[in-house]
C-alpha positions as a printed Julia matrix, in Angstrom:
69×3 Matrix{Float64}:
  -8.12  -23.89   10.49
  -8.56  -22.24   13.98
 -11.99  -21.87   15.44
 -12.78  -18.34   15.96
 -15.6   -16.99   19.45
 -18.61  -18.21   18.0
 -17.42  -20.91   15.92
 -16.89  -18.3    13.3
 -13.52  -18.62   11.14
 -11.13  -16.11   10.46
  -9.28  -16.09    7.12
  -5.55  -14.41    7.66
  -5.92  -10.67    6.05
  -2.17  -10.03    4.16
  -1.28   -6.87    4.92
   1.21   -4.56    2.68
   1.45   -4.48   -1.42
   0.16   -6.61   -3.34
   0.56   -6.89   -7.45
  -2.89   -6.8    -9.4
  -0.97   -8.87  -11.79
   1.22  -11.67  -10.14
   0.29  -11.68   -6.95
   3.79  -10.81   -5.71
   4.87   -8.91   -2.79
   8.22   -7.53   -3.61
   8.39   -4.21   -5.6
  11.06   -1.87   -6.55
  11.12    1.64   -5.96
  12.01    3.03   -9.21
  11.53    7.18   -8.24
  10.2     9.06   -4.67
   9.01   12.56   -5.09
   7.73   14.46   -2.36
   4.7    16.58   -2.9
   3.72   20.08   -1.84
   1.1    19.05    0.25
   3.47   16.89    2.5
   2.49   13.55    0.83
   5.14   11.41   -0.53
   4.7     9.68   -4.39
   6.77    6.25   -5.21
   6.85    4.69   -8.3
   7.3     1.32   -7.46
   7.91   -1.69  -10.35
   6.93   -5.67   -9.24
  10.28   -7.49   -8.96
   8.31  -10.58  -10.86
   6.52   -9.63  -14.06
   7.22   -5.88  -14.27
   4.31   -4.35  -13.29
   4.16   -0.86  -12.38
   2.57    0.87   -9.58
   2.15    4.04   -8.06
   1.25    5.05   -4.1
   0.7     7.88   -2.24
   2.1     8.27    1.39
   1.03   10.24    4.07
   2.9    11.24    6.77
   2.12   10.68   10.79
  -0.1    14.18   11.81
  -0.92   14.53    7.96
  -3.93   16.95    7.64
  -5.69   16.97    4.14
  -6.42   20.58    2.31
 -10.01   19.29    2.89
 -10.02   19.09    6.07
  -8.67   22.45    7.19
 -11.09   24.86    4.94
């Protein structure tokens, strides 16, 4: 392990997907639907054990309903 300022350690932080189940990082994207508020849906399925999982993208410049009112 590397010694951090301080003498403090840092654990590595994984970044990406992850499966709840497994633990694997590889999915499938099994359907993509954009939605009317600019955000993008994927259905995504782990290549391992099958696991399905849904996320939400938001574009670059995305402003929420929310925040506009």
């Amino acid at each position: 392990m590397e010694q951090m300022k301080g003498g403090e350690q840092e654990k590595e932080q994984a970044k990406g997907l992850e499966c709840r189940r497994c633990g694997c990082r590889h999915f499938y994207v099994t359907h993509t639907l954009q939605l009317p508020d600019g955000r993008i849906k994927r259905r995504r399925v782990c290549r391992h054990c099958g696991t399905p999982i849904v996320t939400f993208e938001v574009p670059l410049g995305y402003v929420s309903e929310n925040a506009r009112k």
